[in-house]
KENU-758118 format. One record per atom (N, C-alpha, C, CB): atom name; x, y, z. Coordinates in steps of 0.05 Angstrom, whole numbers. Glycine has a CB too. Layout:
(CA; (X; Y; Z)) ...
This chain:
(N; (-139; -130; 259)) (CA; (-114; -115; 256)) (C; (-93; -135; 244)) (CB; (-105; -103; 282)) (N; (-77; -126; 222)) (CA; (-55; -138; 213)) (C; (-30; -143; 234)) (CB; (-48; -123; 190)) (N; (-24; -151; 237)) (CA; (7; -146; 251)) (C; (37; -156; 230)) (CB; (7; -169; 283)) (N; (49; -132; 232)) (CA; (74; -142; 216)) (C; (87; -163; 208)) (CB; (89; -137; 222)) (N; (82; -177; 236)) (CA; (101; -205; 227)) (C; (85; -228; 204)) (CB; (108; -225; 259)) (N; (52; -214; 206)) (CA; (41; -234; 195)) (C; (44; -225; 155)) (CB; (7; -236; 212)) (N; (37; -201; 159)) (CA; (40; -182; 126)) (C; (58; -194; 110)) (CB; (53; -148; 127)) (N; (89; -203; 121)) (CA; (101; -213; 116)) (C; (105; -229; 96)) (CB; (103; -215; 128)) (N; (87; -255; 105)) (CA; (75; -274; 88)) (C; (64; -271; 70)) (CB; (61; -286; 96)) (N; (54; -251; 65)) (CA; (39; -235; 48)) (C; (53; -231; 16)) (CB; (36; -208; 64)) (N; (79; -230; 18)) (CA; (91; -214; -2)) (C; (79; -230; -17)) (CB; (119; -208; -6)) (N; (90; -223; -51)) (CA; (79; -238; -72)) (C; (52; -253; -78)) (CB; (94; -253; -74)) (N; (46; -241; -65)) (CA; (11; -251; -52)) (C; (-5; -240; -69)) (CB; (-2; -239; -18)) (N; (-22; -245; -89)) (CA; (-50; -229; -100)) (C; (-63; -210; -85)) (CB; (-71; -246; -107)) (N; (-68; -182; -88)) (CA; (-80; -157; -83)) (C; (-104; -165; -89)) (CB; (-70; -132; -97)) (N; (-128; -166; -83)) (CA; (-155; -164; -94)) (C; (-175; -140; -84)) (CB; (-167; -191; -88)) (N; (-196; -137; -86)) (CA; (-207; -103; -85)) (C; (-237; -122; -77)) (CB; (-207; -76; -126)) (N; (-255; -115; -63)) (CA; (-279; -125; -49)) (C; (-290; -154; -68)) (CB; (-305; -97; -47)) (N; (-291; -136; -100)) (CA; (-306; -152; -113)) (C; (-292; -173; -129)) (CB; (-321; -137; -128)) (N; (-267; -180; -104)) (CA; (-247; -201; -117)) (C; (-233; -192; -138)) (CB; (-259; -224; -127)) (N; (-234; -168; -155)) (CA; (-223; -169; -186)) (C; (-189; -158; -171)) (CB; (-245; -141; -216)) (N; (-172; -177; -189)) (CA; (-135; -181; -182)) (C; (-132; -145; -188)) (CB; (-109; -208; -213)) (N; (-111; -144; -169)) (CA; (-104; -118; -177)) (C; (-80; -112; -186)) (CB; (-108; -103; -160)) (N; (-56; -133; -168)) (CA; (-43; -144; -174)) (C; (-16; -150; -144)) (CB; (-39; -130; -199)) (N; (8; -156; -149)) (CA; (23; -171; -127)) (C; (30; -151; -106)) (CB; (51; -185; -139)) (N; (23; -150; -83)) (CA; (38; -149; -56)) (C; (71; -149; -66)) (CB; (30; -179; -35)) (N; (74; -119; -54)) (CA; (109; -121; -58)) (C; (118; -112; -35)) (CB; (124; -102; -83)) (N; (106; -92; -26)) (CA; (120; -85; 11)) (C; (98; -67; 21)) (CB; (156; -63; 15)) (N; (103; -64; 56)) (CA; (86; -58; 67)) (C; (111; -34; 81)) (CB; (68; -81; 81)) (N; (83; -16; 79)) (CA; (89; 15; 99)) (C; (78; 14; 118)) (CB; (81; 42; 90)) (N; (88; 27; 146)) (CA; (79; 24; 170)) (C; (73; 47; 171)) (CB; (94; 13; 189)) (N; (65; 56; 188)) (CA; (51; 89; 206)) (C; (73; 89; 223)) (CB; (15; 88; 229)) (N; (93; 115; 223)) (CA; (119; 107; 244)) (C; (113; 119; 272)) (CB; (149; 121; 234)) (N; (84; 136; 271)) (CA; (80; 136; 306)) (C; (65; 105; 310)) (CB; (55; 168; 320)) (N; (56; 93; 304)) (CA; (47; 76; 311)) (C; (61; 44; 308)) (CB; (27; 81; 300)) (N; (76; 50; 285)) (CA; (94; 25; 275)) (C; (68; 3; 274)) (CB; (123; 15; 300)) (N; (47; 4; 267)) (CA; (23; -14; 253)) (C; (33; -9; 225)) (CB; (-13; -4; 258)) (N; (21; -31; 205)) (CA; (19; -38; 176)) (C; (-2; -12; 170)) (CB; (7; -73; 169)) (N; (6; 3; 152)) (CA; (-15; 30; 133)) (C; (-22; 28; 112)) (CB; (-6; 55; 127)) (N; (-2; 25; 100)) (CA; (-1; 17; 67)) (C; (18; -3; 60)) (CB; (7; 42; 47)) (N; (13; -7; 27)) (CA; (22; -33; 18)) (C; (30; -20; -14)) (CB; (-6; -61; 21)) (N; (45; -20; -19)) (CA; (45; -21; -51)) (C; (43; -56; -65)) (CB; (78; -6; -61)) (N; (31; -41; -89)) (CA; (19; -69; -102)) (C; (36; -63; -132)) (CB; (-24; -71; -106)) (N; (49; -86; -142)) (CA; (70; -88; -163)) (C; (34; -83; -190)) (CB; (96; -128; -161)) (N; (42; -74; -212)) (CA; (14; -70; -223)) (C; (29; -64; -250)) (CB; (-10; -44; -208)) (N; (18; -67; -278)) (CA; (21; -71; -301)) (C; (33; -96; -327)) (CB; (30; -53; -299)) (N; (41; -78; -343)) (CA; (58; -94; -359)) (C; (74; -108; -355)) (CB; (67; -86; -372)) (N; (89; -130; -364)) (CA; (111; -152; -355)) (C; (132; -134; -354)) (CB; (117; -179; -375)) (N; (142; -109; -371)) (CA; (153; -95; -383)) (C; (156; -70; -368)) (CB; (144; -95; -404)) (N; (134; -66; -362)) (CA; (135; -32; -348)) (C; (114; -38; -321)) (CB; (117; 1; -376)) (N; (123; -47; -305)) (CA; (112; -51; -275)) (C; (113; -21; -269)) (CB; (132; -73; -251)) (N; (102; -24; -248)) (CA; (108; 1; -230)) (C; (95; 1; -206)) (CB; (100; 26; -242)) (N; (92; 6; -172)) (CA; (82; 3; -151)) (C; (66; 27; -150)) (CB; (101; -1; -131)) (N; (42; 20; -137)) (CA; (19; 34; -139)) (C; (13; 32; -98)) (CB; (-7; 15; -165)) (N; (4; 49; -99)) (CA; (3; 53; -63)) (C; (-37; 42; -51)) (CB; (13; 103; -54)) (N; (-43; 30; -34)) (CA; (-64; 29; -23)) (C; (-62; 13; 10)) (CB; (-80; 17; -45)) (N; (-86; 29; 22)) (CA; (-86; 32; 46)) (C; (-82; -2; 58)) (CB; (-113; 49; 54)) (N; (-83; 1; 82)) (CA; (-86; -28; 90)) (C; (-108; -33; 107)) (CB; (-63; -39; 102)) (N; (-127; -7; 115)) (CA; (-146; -8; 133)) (C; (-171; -31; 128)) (CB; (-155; 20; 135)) (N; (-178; -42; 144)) (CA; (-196; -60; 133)) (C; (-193; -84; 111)) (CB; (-213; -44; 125)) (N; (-163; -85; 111)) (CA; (-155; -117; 96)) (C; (-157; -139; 109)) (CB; (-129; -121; 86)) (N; (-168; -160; 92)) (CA; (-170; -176; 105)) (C; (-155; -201; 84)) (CB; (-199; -176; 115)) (N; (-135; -216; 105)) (CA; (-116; -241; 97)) (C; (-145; -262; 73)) (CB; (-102; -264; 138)) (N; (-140; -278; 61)) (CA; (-147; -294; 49)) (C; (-119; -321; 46)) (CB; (-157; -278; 25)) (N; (-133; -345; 39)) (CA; (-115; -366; 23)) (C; (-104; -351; 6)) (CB; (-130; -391; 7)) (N; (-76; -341; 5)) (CA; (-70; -329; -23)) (C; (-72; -306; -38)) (CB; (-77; -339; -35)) (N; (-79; -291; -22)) (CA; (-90; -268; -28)) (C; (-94; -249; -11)) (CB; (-109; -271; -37)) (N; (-94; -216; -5)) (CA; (-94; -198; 13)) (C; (-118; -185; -5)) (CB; (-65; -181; 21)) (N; (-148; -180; 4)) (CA; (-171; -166; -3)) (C; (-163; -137; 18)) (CB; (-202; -186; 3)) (N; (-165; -117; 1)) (CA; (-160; -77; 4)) (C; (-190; -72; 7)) (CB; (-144; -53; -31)) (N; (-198; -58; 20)) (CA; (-221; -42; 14)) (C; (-239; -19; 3)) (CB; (-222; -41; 22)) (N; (-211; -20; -17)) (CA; (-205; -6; -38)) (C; (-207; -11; -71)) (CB; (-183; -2; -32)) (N; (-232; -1; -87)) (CA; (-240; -16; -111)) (C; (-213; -10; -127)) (CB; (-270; -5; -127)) (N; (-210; -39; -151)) (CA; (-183; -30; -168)) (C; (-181; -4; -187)) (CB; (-177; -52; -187)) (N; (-206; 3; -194)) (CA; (-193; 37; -207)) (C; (-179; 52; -190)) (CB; (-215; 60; -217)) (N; (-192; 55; -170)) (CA; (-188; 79; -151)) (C; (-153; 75; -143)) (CB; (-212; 77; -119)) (N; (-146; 42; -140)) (CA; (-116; 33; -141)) (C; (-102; 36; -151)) (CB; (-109; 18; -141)) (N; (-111; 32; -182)) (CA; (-100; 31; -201)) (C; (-80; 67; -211)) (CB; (-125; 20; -219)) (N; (-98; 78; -208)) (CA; (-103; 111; -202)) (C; (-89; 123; -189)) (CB; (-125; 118; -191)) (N; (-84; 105; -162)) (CA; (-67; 117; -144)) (C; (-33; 126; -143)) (CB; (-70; 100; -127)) (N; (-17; 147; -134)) (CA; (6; 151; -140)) (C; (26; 128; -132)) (CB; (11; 175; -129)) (N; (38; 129; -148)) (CA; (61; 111; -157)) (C; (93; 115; -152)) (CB; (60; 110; -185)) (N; (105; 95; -160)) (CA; (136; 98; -160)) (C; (147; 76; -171)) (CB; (148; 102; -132)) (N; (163; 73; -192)) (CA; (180; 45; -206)) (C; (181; 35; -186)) (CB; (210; 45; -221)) (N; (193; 9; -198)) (CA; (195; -18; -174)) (C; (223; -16; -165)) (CB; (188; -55; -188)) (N; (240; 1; -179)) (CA; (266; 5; -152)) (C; (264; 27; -140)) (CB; (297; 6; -159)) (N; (250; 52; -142)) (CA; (249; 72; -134)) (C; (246; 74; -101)) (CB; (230; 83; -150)) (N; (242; 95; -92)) (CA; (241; 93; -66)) (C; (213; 124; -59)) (CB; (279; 97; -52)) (N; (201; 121; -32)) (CA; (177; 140; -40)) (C; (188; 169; -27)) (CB; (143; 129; -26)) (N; (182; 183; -52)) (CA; (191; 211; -47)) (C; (172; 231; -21)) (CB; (190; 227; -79)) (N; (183; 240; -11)) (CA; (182; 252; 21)) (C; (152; 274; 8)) (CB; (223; 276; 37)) (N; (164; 280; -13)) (CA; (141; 303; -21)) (C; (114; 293; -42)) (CB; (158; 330; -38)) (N; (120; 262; -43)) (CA; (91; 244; -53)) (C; (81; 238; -34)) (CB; (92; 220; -68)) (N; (87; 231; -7)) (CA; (70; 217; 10)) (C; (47; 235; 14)) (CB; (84; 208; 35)) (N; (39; 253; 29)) (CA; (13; 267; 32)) (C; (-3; 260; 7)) (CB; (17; 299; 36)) (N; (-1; 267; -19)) (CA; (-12; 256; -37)) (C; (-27; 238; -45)) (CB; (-3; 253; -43)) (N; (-12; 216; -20)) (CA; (-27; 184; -28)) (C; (-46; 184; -4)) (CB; (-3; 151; -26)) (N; (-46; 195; 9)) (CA; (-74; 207; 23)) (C; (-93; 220; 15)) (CB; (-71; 221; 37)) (N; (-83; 243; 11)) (CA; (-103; 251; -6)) (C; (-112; 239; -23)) (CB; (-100; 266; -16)) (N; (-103; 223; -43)) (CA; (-126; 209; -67)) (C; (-139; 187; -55)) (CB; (-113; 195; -96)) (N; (-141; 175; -30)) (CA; (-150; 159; -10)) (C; (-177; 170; 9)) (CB; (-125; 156; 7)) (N; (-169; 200; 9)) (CA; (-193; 224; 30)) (C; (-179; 213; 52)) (CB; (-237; 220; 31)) (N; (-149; 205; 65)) (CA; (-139; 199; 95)) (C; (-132; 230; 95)) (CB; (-110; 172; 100)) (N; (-133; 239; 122)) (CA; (-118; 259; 136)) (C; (-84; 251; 135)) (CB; (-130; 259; 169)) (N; (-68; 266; 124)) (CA; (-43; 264; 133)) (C; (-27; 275; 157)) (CB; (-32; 271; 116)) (N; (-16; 261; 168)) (CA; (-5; 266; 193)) (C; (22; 264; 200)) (CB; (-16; 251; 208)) (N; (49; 283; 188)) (CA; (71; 274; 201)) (C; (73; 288; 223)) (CB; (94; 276; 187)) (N; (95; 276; 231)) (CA; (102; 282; 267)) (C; (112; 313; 261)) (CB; (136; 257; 285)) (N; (114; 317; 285)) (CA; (112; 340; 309)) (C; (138; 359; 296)) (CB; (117; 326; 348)) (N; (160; 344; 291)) (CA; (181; 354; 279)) (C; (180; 354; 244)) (CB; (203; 338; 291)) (N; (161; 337; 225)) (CA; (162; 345; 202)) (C; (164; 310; 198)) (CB; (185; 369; 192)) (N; (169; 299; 214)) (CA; (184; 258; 205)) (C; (162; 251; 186)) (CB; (183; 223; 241)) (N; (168; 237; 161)) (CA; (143; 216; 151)) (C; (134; 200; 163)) (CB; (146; 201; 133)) (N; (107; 203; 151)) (CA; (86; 184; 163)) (C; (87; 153; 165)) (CB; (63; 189; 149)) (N; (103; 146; 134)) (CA; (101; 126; 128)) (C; (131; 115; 129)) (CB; (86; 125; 105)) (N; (141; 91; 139)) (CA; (165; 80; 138)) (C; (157; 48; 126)) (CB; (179; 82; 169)) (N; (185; 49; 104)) (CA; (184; 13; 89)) (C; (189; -1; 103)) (CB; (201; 2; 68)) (N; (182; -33; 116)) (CA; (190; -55; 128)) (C; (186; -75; 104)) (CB; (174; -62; 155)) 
């Protein structure tokens, strides 16, 4: 299990996908807000020019020298829904990034997102 304080370290960190191939930089981590554990991660990904944050899970990551390995291959990342790098994630994308994952989405009891930025 990750723990927050450690993710941290993480930022600017190389993304890699099982078979090592870069996916690209660690920019922030989403927590699960019934749980407040690390969920997801957006990964900074493209052109020098036209970046954009791409969403993947954090289940089964494992820390490296320099690097955070997803268990998640890079198309399937690559693929995944997005948001510019100042944007903020829209209430009615999140289920989404589950779904292209096959996770169950789960907000709370009253409607709250699942996912909160740290």
């Amino acid at each position: 299990m990750i723990r927050s304080a450690d993710i941290r370290e993480w930022r600017n960190q190389d993304v890699v996908d099982e078979k090592q191939r870069r996916i690209g930089l660690l920019e922030a981590v989403y927590v699960d807000t019934a749980t407040d554990e690390p969920a997801m991660a957006t990964v900074r990904t493209g052109l020098p020019t036209r970046h954009r944050l791409v969403f993947v899970p954090l289940d089964d990551a494992v820390l490296g020298p320099g690097y955070v390995q997803v268990s998640y291959p890079k198309g399937q990342v690559r693929k995944a829904p997005s948001i510019g790098t100042d944007d903020v994630l829209p209430v009615e994308q999140e289920e989404e990034i589950f779904q292209h994952y096959g996770m169950t989405y789960r907000p709370g009891a009253a409607g709250e997102r699942q996912l909160a930025r740290r």
